[in-house]
Biopython code that builds the backbone (N, CA, C, O; Angstrom):
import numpy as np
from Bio.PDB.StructureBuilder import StructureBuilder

atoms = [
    (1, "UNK", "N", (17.027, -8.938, 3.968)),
    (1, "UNK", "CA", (15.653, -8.497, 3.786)),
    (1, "UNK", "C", (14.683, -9.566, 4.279)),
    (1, "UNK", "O", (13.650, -9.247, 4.867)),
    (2, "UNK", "N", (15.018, -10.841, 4.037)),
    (2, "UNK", "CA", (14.312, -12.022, 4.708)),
    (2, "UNK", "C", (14.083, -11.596, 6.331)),
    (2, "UNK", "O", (13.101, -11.070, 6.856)),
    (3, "UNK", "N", (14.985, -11.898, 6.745)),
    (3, "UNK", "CA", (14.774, -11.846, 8.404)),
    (3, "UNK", "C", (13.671, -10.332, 9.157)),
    (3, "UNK", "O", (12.841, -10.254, 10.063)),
    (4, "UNK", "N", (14.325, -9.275, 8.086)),
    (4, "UNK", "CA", (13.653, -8.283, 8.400)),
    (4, "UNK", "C", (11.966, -8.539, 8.330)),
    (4, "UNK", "O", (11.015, -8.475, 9.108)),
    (5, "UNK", "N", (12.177, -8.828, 7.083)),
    (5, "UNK", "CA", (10.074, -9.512, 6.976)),
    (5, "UNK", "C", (9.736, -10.448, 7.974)),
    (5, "UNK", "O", (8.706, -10.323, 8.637)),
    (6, "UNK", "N", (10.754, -11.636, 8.170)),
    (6, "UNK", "CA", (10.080, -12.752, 9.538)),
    (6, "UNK", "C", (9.530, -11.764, 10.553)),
    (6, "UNK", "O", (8.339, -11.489, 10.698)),
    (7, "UNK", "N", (10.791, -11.152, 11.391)),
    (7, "UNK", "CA", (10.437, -10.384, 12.065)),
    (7, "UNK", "C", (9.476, -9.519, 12.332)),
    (7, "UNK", "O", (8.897, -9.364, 13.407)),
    (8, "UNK", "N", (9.340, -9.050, 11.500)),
    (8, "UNK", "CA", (8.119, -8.230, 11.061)),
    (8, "UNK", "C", (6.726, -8.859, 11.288)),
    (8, "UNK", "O", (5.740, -8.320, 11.789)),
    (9, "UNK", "N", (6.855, -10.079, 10.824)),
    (9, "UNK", "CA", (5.581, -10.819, 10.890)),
    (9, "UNK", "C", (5.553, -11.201, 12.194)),
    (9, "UNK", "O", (4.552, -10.826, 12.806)),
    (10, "UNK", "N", (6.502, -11.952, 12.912)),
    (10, "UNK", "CA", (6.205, -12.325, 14.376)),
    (10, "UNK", "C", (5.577, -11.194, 15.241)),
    (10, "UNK", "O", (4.685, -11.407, 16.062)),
    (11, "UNK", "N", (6.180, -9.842, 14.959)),
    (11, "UNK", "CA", (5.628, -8.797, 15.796)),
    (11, "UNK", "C", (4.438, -8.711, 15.452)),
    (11, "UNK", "O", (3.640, -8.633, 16.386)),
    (12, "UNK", "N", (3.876, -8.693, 14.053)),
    (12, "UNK", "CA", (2.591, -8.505, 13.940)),
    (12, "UNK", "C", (1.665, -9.846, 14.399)),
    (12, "UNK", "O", (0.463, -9.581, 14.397)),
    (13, "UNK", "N", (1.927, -10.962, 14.716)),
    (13, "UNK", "CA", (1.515, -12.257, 15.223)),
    (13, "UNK", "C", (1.142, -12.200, 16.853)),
    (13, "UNK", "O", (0.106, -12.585, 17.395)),
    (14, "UNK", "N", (2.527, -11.492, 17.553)),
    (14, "UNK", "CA", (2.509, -11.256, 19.154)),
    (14, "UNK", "C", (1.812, -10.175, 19.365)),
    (14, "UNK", "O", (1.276, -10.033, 20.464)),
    (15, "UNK", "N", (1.703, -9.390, 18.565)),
    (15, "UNK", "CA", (0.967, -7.662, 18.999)),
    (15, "UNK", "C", (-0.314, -8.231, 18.669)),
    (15, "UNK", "O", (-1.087, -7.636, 19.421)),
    (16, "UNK", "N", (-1.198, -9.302, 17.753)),
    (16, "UNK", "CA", (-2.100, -9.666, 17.721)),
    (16, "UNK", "C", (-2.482, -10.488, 18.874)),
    (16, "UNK", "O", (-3.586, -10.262, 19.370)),
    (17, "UNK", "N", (-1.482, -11.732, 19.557)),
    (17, "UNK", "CA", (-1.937, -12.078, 20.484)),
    (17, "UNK", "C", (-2.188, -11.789, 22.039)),
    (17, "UNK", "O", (-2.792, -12.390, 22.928)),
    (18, "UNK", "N", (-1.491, -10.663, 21.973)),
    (18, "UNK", "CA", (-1.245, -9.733, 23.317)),
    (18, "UNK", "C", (-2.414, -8.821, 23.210)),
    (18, "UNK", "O", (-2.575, -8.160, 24.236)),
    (19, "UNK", "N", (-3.414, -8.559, 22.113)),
    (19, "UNK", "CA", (-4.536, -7.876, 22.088)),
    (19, "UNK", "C", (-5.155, -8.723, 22.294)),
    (19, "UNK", "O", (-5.907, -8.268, 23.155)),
    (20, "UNK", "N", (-5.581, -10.234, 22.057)),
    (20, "UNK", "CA", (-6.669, -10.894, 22.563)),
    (20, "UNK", "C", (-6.415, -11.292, 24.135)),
    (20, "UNK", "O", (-7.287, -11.763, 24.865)),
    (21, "UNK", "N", (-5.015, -11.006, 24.535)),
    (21, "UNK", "CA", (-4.767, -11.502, 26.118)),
    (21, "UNK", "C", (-5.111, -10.657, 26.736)),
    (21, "UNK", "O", (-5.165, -10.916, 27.938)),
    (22, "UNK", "N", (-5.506, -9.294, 26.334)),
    (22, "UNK", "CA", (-5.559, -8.251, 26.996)),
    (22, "UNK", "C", (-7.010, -7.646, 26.843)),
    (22, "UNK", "O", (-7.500, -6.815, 27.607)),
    (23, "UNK", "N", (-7.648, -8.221, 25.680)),
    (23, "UNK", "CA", (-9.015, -7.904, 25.697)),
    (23, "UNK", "C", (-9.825, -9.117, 26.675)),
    (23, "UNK", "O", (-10.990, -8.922, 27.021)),
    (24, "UNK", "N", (-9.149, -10.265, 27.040)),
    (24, "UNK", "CA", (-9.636, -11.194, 28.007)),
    (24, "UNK", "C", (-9.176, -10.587, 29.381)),
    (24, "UNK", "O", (-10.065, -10.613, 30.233)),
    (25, "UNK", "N", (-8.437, -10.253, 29.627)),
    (25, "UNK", "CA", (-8.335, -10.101, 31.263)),
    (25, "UNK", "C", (-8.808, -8.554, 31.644)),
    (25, "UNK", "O", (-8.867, -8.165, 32.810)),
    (26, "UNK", "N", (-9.157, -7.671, 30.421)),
    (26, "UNK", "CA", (-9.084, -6.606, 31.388)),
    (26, "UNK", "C", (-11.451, -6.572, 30.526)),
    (26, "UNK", "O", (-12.347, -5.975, 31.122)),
    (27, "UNK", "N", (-11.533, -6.875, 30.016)),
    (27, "UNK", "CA", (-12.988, -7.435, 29.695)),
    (27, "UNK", "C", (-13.596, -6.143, 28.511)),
    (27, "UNK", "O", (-14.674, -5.556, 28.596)),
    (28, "UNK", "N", (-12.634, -5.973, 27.546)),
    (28, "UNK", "CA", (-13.355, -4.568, 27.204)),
    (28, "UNK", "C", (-13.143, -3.745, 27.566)),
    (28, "UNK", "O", (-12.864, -2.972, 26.650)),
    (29, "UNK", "N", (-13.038, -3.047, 29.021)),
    (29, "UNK", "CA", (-12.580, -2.108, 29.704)),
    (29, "UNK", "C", (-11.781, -1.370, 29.183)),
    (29, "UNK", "O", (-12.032, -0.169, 29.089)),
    (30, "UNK", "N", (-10.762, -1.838, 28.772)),
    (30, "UNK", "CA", (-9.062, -1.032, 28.825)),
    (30, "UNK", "C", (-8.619, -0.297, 27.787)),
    (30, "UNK", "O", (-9.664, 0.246, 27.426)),
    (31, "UNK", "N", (-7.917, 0.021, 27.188)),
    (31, "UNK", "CA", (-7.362, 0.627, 26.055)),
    (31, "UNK", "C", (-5.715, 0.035, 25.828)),
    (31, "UNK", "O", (-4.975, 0.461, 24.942)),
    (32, "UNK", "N", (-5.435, -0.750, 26.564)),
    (32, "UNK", "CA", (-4.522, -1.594, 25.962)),
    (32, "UNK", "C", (-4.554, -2.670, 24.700)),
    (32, "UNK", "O", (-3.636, -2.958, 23.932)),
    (33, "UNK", "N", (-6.243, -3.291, 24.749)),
    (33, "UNK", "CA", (-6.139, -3.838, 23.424)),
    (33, "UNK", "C", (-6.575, -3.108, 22.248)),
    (33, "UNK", "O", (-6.680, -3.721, 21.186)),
    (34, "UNK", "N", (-6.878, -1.692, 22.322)),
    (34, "UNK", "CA", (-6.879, -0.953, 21.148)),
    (34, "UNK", "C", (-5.225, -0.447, 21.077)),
    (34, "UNK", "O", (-4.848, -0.494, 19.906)),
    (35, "UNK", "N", (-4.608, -0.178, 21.611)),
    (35, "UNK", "CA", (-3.068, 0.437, 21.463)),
    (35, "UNK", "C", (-2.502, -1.286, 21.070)),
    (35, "UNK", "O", (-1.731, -1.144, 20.121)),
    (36, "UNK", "N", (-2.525, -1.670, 21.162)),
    (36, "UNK", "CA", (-1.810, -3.651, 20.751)),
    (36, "UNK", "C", (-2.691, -3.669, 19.234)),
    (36, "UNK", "O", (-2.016, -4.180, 18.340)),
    (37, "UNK", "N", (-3.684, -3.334, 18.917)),
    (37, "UNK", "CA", (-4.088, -3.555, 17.589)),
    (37, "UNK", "C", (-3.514, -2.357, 16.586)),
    (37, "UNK", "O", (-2.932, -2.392, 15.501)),
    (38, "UNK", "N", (-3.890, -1.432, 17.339)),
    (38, "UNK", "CA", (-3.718, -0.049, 16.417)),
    (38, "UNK", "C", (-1.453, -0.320, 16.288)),
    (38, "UNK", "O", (-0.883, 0.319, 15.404)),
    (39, "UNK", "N", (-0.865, -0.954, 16.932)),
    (39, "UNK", "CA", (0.316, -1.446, 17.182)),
    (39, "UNK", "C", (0.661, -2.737, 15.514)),
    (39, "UNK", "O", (1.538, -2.967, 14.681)),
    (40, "UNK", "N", (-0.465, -3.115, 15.833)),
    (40, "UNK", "CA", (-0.730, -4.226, 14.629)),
    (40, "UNK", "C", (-0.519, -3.526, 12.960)),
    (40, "UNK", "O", (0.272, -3.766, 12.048)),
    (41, "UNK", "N", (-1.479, -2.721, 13.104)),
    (41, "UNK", "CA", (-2.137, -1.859, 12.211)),
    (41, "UNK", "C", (-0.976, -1.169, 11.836)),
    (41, "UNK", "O", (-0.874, -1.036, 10.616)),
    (42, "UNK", "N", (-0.311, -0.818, 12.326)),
    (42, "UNK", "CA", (0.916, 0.088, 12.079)),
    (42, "UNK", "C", (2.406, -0.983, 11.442)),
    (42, "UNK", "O", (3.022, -0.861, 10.383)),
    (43, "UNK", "N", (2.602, -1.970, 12.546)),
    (43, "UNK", "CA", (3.448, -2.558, 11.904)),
    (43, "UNK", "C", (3.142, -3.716, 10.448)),
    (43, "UNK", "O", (3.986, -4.445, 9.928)),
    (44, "UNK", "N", (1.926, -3.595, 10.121)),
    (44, "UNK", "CA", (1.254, -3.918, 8.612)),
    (44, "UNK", "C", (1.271, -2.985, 7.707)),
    (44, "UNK", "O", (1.187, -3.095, 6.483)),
    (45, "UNK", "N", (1.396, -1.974, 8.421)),
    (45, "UNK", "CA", (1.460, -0.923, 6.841)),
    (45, "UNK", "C", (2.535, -0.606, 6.594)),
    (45, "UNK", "O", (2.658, -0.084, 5.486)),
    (46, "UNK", "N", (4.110, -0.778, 7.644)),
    (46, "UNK", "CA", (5.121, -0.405, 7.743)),
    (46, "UNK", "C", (5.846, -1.605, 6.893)),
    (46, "UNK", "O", (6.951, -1.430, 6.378)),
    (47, "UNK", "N", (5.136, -2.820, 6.795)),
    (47, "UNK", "CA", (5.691, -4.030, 6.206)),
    (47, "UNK", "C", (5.251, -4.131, 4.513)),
    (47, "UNK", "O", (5.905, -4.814, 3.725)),
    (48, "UNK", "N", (4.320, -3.520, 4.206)),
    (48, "UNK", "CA", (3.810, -3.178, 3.014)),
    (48, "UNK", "C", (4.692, -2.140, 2.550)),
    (48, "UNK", "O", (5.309, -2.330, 1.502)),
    (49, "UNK", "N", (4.785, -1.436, 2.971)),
    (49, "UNK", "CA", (5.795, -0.151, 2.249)),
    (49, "UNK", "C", (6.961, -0.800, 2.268)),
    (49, "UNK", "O", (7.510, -0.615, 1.181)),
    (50, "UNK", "N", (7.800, -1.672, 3.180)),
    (50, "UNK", "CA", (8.784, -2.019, 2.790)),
    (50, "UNK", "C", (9.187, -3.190, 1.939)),
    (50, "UNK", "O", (10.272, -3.484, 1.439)),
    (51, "UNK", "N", (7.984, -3.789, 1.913)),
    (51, "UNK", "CA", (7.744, -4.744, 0.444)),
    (51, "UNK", "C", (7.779, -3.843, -0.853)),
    (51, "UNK", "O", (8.452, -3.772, -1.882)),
    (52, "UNK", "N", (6.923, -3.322, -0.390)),
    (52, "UNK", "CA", (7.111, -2.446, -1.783)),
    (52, "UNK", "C", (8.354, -1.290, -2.499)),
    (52, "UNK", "O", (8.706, -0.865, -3.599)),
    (53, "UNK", "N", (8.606, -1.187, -1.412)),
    (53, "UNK", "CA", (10.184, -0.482, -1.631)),
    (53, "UNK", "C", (11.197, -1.212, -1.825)),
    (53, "UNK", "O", (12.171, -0.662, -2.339)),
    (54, "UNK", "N", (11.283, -2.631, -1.486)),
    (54, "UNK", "CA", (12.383, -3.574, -2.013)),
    (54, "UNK", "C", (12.056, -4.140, -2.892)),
    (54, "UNK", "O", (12.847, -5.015, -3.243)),
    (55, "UNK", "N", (10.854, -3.999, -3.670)),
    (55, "UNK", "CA", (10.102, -4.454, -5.208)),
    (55, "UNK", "C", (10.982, -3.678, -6.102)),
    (55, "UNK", "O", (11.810, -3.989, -6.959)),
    (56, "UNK", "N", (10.399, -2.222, -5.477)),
    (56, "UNK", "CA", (10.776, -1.171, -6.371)),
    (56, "UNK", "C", (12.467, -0.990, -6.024)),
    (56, "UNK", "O", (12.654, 0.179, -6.362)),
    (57, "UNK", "N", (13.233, -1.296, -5.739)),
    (57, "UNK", "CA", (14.136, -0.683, -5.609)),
    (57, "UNK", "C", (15.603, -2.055, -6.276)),
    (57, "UNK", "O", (16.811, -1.828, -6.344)),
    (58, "UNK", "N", (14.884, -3.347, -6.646)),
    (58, "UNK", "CA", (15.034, -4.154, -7.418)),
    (58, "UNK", "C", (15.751, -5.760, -5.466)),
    (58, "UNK", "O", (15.992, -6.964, -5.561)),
    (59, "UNK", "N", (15.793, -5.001, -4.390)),
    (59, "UNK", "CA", (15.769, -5.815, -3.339)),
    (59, "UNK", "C", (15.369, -7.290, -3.589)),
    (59, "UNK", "O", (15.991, -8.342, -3.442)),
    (60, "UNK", "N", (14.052, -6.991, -4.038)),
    (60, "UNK", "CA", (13.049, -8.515, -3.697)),
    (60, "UNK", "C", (12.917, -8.712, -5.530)),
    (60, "UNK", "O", (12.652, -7.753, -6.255)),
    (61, "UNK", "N", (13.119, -9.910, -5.979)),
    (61, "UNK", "CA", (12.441, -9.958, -7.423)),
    (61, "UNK", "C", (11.867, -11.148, -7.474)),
    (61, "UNK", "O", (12.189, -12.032, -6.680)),
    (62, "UNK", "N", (10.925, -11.327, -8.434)),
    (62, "UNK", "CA", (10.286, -11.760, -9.140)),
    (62, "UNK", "C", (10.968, -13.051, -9.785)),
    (62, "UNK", "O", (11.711, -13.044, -10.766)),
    (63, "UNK", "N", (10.438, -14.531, -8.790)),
    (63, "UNK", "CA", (10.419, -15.967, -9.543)),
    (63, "UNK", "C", (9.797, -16.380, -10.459)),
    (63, "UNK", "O", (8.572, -16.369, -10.336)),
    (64, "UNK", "N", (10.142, -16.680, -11.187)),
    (64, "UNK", "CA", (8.893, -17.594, -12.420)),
    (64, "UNK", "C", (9.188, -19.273, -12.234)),
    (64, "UNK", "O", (8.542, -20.090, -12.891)),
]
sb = StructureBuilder()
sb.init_structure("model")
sb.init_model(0)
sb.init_chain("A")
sb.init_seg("    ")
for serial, (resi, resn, name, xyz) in enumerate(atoms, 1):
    if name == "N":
        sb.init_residue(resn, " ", resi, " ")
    sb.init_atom(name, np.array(xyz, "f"), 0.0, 1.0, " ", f" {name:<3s}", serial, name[0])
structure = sb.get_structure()
């Protein structure tokens, strides 16, 4: 479940920086850095549900 979350996060890290590389070279213009964010946007909510499903499902627990 670890690696799955790293992962998770790097994609959401590169899909963030591939929207600012892409809102620089193409100037606003394009619709590649809305599809790279809305890309973002998706793999954040997909990482939340699966936090929360390995909460709930006893996966991930709770340190004190």
């Amino acid at each position: 479940m670890r690696i799955v979350v790293i992962l998770l996060l790097l994609l959401i890290v590169l899909s963030l920086g591939s929207a600012l590389v892409f809102l620089l070279r193409d100037r606003g213009s394009g619709t590649r850095t809305v599809r790279a964010l809305a890309l973002r946007v998706g793999l954040s909510i997909f990482l939340f549900i699966l936090l929360m499903a390995g909460y709930g499902t006893g996966l991930i627990t709770q340190h004190l």
